[in-house]
C-alpha positions in Angstrom: -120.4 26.2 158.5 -122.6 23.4 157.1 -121.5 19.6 157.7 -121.3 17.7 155.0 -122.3 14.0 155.4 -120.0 12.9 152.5 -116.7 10.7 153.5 -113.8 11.3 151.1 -111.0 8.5 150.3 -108.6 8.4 147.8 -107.0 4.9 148.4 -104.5 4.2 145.9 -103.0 0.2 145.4 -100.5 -0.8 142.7 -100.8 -4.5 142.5 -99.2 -7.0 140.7 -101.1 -10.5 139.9 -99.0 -13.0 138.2 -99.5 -16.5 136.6 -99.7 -20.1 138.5 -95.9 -20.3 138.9 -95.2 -17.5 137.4 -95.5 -19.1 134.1 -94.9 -16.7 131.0 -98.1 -18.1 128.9 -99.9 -14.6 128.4 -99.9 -14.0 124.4 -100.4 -10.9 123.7 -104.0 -11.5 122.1 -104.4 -13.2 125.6 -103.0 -9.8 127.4 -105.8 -7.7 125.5 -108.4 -10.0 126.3 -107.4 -10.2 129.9 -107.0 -6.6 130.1 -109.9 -5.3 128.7 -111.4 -8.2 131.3 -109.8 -6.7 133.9 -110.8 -3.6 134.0 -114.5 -4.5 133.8 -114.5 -6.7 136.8 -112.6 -3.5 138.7 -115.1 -1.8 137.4 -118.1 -3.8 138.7 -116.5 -3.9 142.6 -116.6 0.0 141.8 -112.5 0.0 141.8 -111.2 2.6 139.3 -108.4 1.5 137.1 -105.6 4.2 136.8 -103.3 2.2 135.3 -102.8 -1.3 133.9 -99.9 -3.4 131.8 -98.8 -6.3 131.9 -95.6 -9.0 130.7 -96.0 -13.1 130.0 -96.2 -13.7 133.2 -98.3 -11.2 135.1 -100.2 -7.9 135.4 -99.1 -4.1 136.9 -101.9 -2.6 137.8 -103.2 0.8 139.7 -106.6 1.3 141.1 -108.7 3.5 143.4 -110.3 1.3 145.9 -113.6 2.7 147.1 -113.8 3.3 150.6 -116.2 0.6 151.2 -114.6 -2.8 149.4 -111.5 -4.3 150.9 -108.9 -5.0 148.9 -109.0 -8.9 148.9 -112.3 -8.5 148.1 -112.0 -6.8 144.9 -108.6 -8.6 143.8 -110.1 -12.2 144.7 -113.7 -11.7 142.7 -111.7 -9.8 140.0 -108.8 -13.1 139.4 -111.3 -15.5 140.3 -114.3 -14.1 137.9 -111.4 -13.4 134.9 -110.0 -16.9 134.9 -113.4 -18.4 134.8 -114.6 -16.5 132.1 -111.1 -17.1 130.3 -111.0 -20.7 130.7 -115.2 -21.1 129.5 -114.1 -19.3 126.2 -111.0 -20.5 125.2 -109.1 -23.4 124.8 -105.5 -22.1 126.7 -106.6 -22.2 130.2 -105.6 -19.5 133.3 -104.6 -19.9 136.4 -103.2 -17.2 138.9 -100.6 -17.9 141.5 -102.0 -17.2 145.0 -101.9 -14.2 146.2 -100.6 -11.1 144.7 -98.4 -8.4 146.1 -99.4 -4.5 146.6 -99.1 -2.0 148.5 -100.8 1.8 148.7 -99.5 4.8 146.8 -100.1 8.4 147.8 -101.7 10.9 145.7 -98.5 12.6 144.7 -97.0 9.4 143.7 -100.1 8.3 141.2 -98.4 9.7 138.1 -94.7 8.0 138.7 -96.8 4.9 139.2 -98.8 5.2 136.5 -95.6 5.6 134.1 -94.0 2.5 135.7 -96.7 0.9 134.9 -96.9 2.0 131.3 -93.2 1.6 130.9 -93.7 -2.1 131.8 -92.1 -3.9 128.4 -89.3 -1.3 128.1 -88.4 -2.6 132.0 -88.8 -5.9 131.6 -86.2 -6.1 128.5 -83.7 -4.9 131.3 -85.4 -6.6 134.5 -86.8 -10.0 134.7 -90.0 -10.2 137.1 -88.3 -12.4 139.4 -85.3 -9.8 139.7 -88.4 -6.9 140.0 -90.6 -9.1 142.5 -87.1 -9.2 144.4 -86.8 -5.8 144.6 -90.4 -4.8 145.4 -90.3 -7.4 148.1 -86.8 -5.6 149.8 -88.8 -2.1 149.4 -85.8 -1.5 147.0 -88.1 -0.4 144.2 -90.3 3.0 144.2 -91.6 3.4 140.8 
């Protein structure tokens, strides 16, 4: 049997990241912009974007986190890099709340995720994000 030297992770996160008081400001010419921006600074911290929508007032998103970048690292460069870049180039300013929420999602679970995710206007025409961020909080929502 030969050893191989290679370490294997697959390290799933759905996030959310939401608005400075979760503010519904996002346009949706401000959604594309940020999303596009987004996934670019995942990107760069070597986080692969799986999934990614978002509302007025925040952003669903699923990554792969490599095994060798914490999660606050990646999610504070990524908000803190996008809202600086946002804010030199346009006249609307972003700000994030603090924080964000997430938590890890098996390998099985990726594709019901990744349709939450997608699904994100159709839910929120029934569910408000304080009602959702409720729910997520009480474990009472498993997308």
């Amino acid at each position: 049997m030969t050893e191989v030297g290679v370490s294997i992770v697959n390290v799933f996160v759905h996030m959310i990241i939401a608005t400075k008081g979760w503010t519904p400001v996002l346009t949706n010419d401000m959604r594309t912009e940020i999303t596009e921006r987004l996934v670019r600074n995942f990107k760069m911290r070597d986080a692969i974007v799986v999934a990614i929508n978002s509302a007025p007032e925040h952003f669903h998103v699923l990554i792969k986190l490599p095994s060798y970048r914490s999660l606050s690292e990646v999610v504070g460069w990524t908000k803190g890099e996008c809202s600086h870049w946002f804010n030199s180039n346009h006249e609307n300013k972003l700000y994030w709340q603090k924080g964000y929420w997430a938590t890890v999602v098996s390998f099985e679970e990726v594709p019901n995720v990744s349709n939450y995710i997608t699904a994100q206007t159709e839910i929120h025409k029934k569910l408000s994000f304080e009602k959702e961020m409720s729910q997520f909080r009480a474990n009472r929502i498993t997308p």
